[in-house]
N, C-alpha and C positions, 0 to 999 in steps of 0.2 A: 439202628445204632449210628450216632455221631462220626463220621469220617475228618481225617485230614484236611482231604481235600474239599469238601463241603464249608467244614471250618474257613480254610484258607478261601475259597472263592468270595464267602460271605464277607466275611473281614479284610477281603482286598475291597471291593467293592464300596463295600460302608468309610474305610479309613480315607479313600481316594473321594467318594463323595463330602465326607464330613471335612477334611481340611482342605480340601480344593471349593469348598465355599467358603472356607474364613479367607482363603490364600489367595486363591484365583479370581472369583468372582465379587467376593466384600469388595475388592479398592474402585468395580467399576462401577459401584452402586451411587454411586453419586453425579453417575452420565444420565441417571433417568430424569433428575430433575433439568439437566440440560438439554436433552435432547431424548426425549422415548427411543424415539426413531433407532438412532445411531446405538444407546443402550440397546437394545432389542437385538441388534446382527453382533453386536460384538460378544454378548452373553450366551448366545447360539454359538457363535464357533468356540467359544468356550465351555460350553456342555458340550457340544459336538464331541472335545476330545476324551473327554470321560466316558461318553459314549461306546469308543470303539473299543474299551478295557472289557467290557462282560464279552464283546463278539471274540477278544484276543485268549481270553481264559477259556470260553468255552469250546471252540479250536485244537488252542495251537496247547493246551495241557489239557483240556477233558477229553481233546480226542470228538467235536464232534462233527457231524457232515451236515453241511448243508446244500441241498439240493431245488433250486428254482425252476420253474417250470413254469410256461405262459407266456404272455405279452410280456411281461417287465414292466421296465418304467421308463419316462424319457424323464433323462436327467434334470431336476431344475425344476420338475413342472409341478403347479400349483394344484393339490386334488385333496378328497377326501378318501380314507381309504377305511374299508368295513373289512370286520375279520372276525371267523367264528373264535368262540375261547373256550379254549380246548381245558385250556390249564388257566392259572393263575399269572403265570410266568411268559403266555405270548409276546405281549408286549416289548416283552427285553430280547427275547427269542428274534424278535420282529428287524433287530438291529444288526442281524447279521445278513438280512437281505437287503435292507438299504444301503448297510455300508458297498455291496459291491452295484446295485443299480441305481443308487439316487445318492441326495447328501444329508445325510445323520443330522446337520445343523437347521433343517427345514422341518423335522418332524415334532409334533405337537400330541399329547396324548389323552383322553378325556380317561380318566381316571376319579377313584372316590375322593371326598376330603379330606377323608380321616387319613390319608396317606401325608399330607403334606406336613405335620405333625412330628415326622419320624425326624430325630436329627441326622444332618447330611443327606440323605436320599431326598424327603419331604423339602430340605431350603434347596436342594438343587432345582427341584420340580418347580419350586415357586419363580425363582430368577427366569428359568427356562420359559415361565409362563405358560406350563402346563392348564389346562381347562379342569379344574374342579367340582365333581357334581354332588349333589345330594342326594341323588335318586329320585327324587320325587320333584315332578315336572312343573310343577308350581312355584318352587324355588330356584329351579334349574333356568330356569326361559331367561328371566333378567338377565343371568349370570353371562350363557349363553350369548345373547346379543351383546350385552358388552364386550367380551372381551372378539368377536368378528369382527364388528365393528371396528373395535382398535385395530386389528388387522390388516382392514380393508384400508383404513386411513392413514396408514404408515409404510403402504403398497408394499407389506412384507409375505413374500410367497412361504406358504405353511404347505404341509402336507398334514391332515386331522386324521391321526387313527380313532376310529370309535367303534365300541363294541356293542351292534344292535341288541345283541339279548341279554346283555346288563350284567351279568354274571357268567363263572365258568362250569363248564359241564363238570356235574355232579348225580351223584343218584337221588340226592334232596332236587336240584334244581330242575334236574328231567322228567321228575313225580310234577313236578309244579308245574312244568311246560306241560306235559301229557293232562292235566287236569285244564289247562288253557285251551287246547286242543280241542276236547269232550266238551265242553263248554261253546266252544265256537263254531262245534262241525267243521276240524281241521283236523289233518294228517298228523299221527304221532311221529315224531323225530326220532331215530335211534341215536344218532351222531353228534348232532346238533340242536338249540335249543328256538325257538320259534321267536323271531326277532321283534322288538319291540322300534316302531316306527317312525315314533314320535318326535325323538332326539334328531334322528337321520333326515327327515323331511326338513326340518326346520334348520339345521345346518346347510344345508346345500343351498336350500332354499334362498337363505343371507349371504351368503358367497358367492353365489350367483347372481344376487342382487348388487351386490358391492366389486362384482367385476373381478373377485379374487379365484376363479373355479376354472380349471379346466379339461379335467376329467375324475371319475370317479375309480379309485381301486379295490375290485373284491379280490380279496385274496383267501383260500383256502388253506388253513396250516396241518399238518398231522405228522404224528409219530409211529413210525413203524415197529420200534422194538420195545422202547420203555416210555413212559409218560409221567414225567413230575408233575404231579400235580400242583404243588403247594411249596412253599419256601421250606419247608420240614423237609421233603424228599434231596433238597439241593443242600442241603445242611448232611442228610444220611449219604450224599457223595452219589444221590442218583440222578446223572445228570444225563441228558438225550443224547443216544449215540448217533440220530438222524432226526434232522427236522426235514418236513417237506415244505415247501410253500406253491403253492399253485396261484399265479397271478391273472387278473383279467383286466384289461383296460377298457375304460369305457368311456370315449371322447363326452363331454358337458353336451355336446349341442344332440349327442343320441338318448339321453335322460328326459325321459319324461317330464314336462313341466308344471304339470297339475297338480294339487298334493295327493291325492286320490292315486292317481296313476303313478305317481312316486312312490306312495307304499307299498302298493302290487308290485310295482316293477321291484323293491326292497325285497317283498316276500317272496317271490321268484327268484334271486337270488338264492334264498336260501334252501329252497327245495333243488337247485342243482347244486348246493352245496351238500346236503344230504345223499344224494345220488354217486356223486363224486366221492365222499366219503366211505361211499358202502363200497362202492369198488375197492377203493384204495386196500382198506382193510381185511376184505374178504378173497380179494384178488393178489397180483402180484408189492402191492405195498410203494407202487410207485404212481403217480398222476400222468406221466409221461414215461413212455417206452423208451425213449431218447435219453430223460435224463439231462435234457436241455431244456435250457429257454427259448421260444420263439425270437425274442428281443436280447443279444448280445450283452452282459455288463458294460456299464459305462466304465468299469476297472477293470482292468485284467489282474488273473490272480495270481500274478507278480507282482504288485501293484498293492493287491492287497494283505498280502502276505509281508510284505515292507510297512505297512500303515499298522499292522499287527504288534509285529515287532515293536517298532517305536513305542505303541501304547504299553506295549509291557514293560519295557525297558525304563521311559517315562515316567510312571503313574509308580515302580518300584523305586527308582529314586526319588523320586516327586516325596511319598510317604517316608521313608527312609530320612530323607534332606530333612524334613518335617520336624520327624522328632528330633536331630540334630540341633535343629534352630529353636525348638522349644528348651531343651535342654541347657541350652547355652547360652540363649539371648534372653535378658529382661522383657525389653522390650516388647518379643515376641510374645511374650507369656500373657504380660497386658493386655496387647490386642489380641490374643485369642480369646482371651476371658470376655472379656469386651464386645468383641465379632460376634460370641457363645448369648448373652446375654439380650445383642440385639435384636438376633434369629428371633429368637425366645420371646422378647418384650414387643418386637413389632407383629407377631401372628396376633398377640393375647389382644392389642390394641386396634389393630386396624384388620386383623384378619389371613395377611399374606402378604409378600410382596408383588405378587399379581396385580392385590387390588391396589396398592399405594402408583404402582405402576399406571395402571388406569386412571386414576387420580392425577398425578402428574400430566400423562396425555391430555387429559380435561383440560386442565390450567394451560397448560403451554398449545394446544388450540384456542383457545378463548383470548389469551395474548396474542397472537398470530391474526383472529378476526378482529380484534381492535386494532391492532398495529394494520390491517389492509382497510379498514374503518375510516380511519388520520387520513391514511396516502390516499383515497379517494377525496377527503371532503376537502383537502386541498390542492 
């Protein structure tokens, strides 16, 4: 059944991303053709603060814990980080450990296409220059190197969450993995789903190449009481009364660098992530007896209990102000309509704001080698 509070997270969520693109991010959409670069960090700390709205709701009104355990993360540092999916919903789950160990404004998420589509969520994703895949690797590869590439060349440190086994655990998708299994002369997973390689070699691979890597984070998520699976469950107001996250760091220069040995050492992962799960769940429900991180938060949670607040407080008048100025100002009315129309007419045409962003970078490199061209030849 439909809850309140389900109602209310989803439609804080949606309204704060849907007008914080016409409001926040539309005006700075015109720094890309000036400068990629400089658009790129200034649209991060502006999703950044959207960002920490779902960590503040699920918190400080759903009531939920979050509990780190492991290495951590050293603040600032440029990695890839691999995460089983458990649910549908890791990825956003995933923002309440960054908010206390790393910065929300550096993470990047490889996610499907069909997502970017969605109004508000989908244009935020796009600005944010999330990584859009297709699932199928032959479409994916180009995509893929382009937008590293941009990365490497705009020396803007990313943090890439990607999820090796493509999908989240389901009794469809673990039939699938267990038939992969049978197939390969490989161990069945209970937990977890048997990772898929290809995406993950090839990412590091290019960021390692381009100088932007310097460690890799597997992280292990689990729920000990309840598991939403799906945006239906957080709509029915079942929201996780505990997430766990189990971190591991894994300095670049200890990564294997063959791709052979990239995928074993990937696949190894995952069988201590299988291991680790079966404890968790069958045992006391915790990764760590402590209850602690190995590695300190780079926030204390004073610190982040004030960054909390503000987002709530923020992002209710933010929406709130919103409809006030729609209501009252012509103006505004226009350029909402306007802003609405653009979202709209720039995916159908060029595909995303990702790629128009890419595009720009082209040009304004290509300017850049003629203009160092001139000053050389004379």
């Amino acid at each position: 059944m439909v809850s309140w509070k389900g109602i209310y997270f989803l439609l804080a969520l949606f309204l704060g991303s849907f007008f914080g693109s016409i409001f926040m991010l539309s005006p700075f959409l015109p720094l890309m053709v000036i400068s990629p670069a400089w658009y790129r960090r200034v649209t991060d700390c502006v999703v950044a603060t959207w960002l920490t709205l779902p960590v503040a709701l699920l918190e400080m009104v759903f009531g939920a814990k979050v509990v780190v355990t492991g290495d951590g993360f050293v603040p600032g540092e440029r990695s890839v980080i691999i995460m089983n999916h458990r649910t549908r919903m890791d990825w956003m789950f995933l923002w309440n450990c960054l908010l206390r160990y790393s910065y929300l404004r550096l993470e990047k998420i490889c996610l499907k296409s069909s997502l970017k589509s969605i109004p508000g969520f989908g244009w935020a994703m796009q600005v944010a220059a999330f990584v859009f895949i297709q699932r199928r690797w032959e479409d994916d590869k180009s995509h893929f190197e382009k937008m590293l590439d941009y990365f490497c060349d705009i020396r803007e440190p990313l943090q890439l969450l990607i999820f090796p086994e493509g999908t989240d655990l389901t009794a469809n998708t673990k039939a699938r993995s267990n038939e992969f299994a049978e197939r390969n002369g490989l161990r069945k997973y209970e937990y977890v789903l048997h990772p898929r390689t290809t995406g993950f070699t090839f990412v590091v691979e290019r960021l390692r190449e381009g100088n932007n890597l310097d460690a890799i984070h597997d992280i292990t998520v689990a729920y000990p009481q309840n598991i939403p699976q799906t945006e239906k469950h957080l709509l029915n107001g079942n929201f996780p009364k505990e997430i766990h996250f189990h971190v591991q760091r894994y300095p670049i220069e200890t990564v294997p660098t063959a791709k052979e040995e990239l995928q074993l050492w990937c696949q190894k992962r995952w069988e201590e992530k299988e291991e680790r799960l079966r404890q968790f769940y069958e045992g006391a429900k915790c990764f760590d007896a402590t209850g602690r991180s190995a590695v300190p938060p780079c926030k204390s949670e004073l610190r982040v209990l004030l960054v909390k607040c503000i987002s709530l407080l923020y992002w209710t008048g933010f929406t709130l102000g919103t409809f006030v100025l729609l209501g009252t100002c012509s103006w505004a009315r226009w350029y909402f309509v306007a802003m609405i129309v653009f979202f709209v007419g720039q995916q159908k045409v060029f595909g995303g704001l990702e790629l128009i962003e890419l595009a720009c970078h082209r040009c304004f490199k290509r300017q850049q080698q003629i203009h160092e061209a001139k000053v050389k030849s004379t």
